[in-house]
N, C-alpha and C positions, 0 to 999 in steps of 0.2 A: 893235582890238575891246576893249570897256571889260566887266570881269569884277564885278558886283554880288552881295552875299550880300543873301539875303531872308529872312525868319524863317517866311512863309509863301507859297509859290509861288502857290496858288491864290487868293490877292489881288492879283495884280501884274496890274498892265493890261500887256499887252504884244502880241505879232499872234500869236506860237504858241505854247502851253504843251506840252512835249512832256514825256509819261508812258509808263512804261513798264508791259509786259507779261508776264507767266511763265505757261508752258502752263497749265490745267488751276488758273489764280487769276486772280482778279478786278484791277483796277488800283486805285491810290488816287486816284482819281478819281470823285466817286458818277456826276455826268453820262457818264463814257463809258459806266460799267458800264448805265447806263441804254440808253444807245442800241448797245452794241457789237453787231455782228450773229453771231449762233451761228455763223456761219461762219468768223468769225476767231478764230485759236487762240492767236496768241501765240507762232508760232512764229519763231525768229530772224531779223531783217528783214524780216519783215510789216508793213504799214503800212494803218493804218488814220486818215482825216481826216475831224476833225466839226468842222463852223462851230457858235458857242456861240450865236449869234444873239444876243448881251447876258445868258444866262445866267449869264455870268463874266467877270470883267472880261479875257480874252484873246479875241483874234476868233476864234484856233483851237485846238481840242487832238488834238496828233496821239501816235496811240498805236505807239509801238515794238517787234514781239516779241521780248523775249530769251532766247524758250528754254528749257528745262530748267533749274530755278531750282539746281540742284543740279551743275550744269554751269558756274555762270557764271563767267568772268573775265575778267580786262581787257581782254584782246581782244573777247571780245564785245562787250561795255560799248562802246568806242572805236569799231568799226566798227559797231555798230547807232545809236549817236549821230550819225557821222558820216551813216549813210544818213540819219537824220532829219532832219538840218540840210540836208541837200542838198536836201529837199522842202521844209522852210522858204525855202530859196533859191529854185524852182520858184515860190512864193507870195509874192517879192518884200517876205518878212518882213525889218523892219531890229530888232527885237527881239525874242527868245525868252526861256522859262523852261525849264530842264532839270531836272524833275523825277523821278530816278531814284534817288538816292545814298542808303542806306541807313547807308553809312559813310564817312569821308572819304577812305580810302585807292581808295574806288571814281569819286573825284571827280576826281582825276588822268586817268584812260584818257579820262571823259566829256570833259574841259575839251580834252583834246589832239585827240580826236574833232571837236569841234567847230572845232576850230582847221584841221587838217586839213580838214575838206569847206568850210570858208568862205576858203579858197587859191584864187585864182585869177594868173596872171602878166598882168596885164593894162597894164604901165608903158608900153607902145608904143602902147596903145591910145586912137582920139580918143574911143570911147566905155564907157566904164569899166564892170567885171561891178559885178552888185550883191552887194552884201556886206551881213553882219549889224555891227550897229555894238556890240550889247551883249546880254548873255547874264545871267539871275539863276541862281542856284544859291543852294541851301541846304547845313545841316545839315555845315559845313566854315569850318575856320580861316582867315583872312585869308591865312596861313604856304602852308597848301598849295594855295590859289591862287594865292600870288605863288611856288613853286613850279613848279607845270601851267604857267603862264604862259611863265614864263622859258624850259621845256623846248619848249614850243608858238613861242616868239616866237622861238627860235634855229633851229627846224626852218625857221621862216618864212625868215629872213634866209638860209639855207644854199640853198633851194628855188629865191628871189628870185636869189642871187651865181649859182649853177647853169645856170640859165632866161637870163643873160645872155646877149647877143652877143659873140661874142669881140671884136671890136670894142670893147667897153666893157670887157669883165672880162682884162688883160694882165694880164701880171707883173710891172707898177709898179701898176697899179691893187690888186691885192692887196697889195701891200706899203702902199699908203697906208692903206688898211681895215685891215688886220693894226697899224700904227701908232697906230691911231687906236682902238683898242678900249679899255677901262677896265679896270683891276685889272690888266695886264699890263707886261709892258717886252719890249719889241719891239727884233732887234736885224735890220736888212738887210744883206745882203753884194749887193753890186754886183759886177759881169763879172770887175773884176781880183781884187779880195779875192776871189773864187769859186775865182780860180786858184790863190791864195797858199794856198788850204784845199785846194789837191791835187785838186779835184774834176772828173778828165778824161772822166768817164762825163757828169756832167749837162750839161758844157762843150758837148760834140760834141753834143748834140741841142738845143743852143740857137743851135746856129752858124748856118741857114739860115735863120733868122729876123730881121726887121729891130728887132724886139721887143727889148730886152733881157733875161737872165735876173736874177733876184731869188730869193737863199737866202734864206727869212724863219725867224727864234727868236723865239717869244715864249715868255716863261715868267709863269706864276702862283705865288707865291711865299704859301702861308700862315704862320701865325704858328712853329706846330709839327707839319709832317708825318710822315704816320705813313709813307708812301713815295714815289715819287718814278717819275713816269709819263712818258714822252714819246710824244705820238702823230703822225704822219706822214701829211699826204695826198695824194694822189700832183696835181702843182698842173700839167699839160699844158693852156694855155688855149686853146690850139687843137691839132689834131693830122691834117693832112694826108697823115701816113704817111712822108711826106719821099719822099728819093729813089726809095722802093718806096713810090709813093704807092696811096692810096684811089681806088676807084670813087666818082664824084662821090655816088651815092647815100648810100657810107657814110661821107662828108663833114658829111652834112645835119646830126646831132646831135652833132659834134663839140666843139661848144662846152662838152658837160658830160663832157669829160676832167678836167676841174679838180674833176669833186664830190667828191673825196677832201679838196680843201685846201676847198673851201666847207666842209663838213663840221669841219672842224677850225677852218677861223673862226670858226667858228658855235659851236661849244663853248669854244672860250675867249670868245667873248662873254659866256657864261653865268655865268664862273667865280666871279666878282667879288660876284657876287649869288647865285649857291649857296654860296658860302664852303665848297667844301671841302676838308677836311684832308690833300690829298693834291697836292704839290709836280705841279705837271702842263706838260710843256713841248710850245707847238704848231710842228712843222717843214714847211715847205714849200719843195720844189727847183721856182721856178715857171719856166717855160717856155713857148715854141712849137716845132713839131714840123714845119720848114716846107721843102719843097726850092730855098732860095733858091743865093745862088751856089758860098756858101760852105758848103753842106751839109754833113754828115758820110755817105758814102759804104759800101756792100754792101763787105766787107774789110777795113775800117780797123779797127785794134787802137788800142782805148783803155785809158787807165790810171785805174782807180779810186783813190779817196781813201785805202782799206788798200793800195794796191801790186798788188793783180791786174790782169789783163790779160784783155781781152775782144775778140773776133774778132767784126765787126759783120755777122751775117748775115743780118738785115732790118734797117730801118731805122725800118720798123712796131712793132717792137717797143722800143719807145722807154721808156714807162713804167718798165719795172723799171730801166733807166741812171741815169732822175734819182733813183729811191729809191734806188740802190747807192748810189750815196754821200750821202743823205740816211742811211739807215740806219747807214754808216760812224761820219757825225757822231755822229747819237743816243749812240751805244755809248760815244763819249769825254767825257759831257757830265757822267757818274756815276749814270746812272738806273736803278732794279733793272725796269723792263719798258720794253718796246718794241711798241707797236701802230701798221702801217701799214693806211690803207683807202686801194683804190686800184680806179678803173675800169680793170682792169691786161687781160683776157683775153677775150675773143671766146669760147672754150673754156669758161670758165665760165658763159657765159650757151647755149651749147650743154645742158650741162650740166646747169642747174639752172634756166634760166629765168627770170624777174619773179619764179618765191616766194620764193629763199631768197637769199642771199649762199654766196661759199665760204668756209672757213676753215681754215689751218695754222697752224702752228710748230714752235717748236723746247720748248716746254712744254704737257703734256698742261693740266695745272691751269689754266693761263691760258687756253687753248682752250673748254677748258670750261665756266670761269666766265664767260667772253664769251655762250658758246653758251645758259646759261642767263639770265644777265640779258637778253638779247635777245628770249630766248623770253618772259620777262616782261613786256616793252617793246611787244613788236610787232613785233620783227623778227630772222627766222628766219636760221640762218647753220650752212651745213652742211659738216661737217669733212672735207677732202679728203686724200687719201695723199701723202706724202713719202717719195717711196722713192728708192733710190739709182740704179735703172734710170732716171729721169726725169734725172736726174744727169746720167747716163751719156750719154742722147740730145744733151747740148748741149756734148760734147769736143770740141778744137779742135788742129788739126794745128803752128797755130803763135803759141795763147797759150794763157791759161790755161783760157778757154771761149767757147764761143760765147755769142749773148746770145737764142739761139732753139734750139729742138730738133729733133724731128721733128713733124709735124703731127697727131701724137696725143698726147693728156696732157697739152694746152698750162696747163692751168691751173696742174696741180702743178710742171709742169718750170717755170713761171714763180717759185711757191715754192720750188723747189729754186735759183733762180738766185739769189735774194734770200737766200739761206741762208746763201752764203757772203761777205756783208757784214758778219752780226751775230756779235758774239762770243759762245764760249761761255758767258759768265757774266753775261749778261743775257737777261731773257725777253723772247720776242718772239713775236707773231701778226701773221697777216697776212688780213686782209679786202679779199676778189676781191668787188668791187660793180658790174662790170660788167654784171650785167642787172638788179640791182634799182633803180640811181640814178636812172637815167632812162626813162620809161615811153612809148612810140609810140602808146598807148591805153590808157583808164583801165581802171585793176584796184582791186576792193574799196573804199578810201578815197579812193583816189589821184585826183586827174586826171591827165592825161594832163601828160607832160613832169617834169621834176627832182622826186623824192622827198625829197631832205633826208635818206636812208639814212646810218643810223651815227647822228645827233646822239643820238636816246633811248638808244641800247645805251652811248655812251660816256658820256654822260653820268651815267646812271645806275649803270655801271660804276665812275666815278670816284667815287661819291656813296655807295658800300655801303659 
């Protein structure tokens, strides 16, 4: 989708000029103000659509309400745009104008808005959705469009890798992607070097698969950072449950186990072209999750990368193995933070559902600074307890723990399990996106299926 500045929105020939609305004022539009009908107020997502009949060089102008003008923010902005473009879509428009932006920082939420509602997964398809091909905006620098852009086109590529077949999206296939990214240097570790790295957690739940596993490092390396980031995402490109397998049903959307590492592709894709000052390394322990011959078995005691020992008490519980020693690595690499996002917990989409994400660690600050740049962003993440009773649930009679608890708390006790990977002297968070990554039905912006969850909070995280 090609992003055009116009000096004046209301001169562009285009099929929909979409304007915005605030309770209780007028639009800058004179023709809608003409025709708008008393009955529409302007309230947030209201849509109102006038054919210009050649009054104006666009066939349509659709009016958006935002609301309480005193209320607004970027969320609004992002998801009333997005509902507008979805109606441009309904009308088979391939060009709009978005005339909303009073200031450029308000141009960002708009551009990602419309990036978001004009997603569809459609590569399997012999008949392809319609899409908008080109968008005008005003009253905004070249910078922070090719900004919105960059953050919009990496949500894209995270949505698209997500949305795959497992079949297509392996653990060589993401190392060849991860290879092949700019501004990066990509290092893969292959089955044996996996071993020689001590890594007996992520070993054992790569074992039943004919797949092979792939540790992927990529690091972004600027000129002078000011600190030094590494993020993790949890990279299970399929996940059958293994030998305590899944109900075929809860098979179906298994393929977006991996939106932790799509999520992390996807922002280091970004990197190179945000240039930011901030040393950032992307990790992924990729795997499949599969009950082939060679399984890893309910009892088996594995040895992580620090030397703990873990008593395998599902098998289902797989994710937090490969971050143990993903997380192990991080801690040795010299990084002062650590952020895992991981489709890790069933219990957290109990939980909290498609609105929020969860979120711990071992640092209040870093928690919190996630918790608010996300709230900025568009994507909510809500801080859950680590307490030592959750601990305490996953004791083990003959290692160092289990790698499962009891059947309540599952999300924290999964934090608590991941806790004892990182060292004291690095900060870490850890992002449960198991119910917001992937969607069974569209919510708010979304359609239906992979979110792209995580790419604006980290990115924007890395970028402050």
């Amino acid at each position: 989708m090609e992003i055009k500045i116009a000096d004046n929105l209301k001169t562009v020939e285009c099929d929909v000029l979409i304007v915005n609305k605030f309770e209780g004022k007028s639009t800058s539009h004179e023709l809608v103000n003409e025709y708008l009908p008393e009955s529409y107020k302007g309230k947030a997502g209201e849509v109102f659509l006038l054919h210009t009949h050649k009054k104006c060089p666009s066939t349509y102008i659709l009016t958006i309400g935002f609301g309480d003008e005193n209320k607004l923010d970027n969320n609004i902005i992002r998801e009333n745009i997005s509902k507008a473009v979805k109606k441009c879509l309904e009308l088979k428009a391939k060009s709009i104008a978005i005339d909303i932006t009073s200031n450029q920082t308000n141009s960002i939420p708009a551009i990602i808005g419309a990036y978001i509602a004009n997603y569809s997964f459609d590569k399997y398809k012999t008949k392809k959705d319609n899409k908008i091909s080109e968008i005008y905006i005003s009253q905004v620098s070249q910078e922070v469009v090719d900004i919105s852009k960059t953050m919009a086109e990496s949500m894209q590529f995270t949505r698209d890798l997500a949305n795959e077949p497992a079949a297509y999206a392996t653990p060589t296939k993401l190392a060849e992607i991860a290879k092949n990214i700019d501004g990066v240097t990509t290092v893969v570790y292959d089955e044996n070097e996996i071993k020689e790295l001590g890594m007996g957690a992520f070993l054992a739940v790569a074992r039943g698969s004919k797949q092979p596993p792939k540790f992927i490092h990529m690091k972004y390396t600027p000129i002078n950072p000011k600190k030094r980031i590494a993020i993790i995402g949890k990279g299970l490109c399929f996940d059958s449950g293994g030998l305590d397998i899944k109900p075929a049903s809860s098979m179906l959307t298994m393929r977006d186990d991996m939106s932790g590492a799509a999520c992390v592709l996807g922002v280091m894709k970004a990197l190179s072209k945000l240039n930011p000052q901030v040393e950032v390394h992307g990790i992924i322990a990729a795997c499949e999750n599969m009950p082939g011959c060679d399984a890893y078995k309910p009892g088996d005691i594995l040895t992580a990368k620090n030397g703990k020992t873990i008593e395998v008490d599902n098998t289902d519980a797989e994710g937090r193995l490969t971050l143990a020693d993903a997380l192990c690595y991080a801690c040795t690499i010299g990084v002062d933070e650590v952020i895992d996002i991981a489709t890790l917990t069933g219990a957290c989409m109990v939980a909290l559902g498609n609105a929020a994400s969860g979120i711990m660690g071992n640092s209040d600050d870093l928690v919190k600074d996630i918790i608010k740049v996300g709230s900025y962003c568009g994507e909510k993440f809500w801080e859950l307890p680590m307490w030592q009773e959750y601990r305490d649930n996953m004791n083990s009679d003959i290692a160092d723990m289990k790698n499962t608890g009891t059947r309540y708390g599952g999300a924290s006790a999964a934090g608590m399990f991941l806790k004892e990977f990182v060292t004291d002297d690095v900060k870490w968070a850890h992002l449960d996106v198991a119910g917001t990554a992937f969607l069974e039905s569209p919510h708010k912006e979304f359609c239906k299926g992979a979110t792209g969850v995580g790419v604006r909070t980290l990115l924007n995280y890395i970028m402050v």
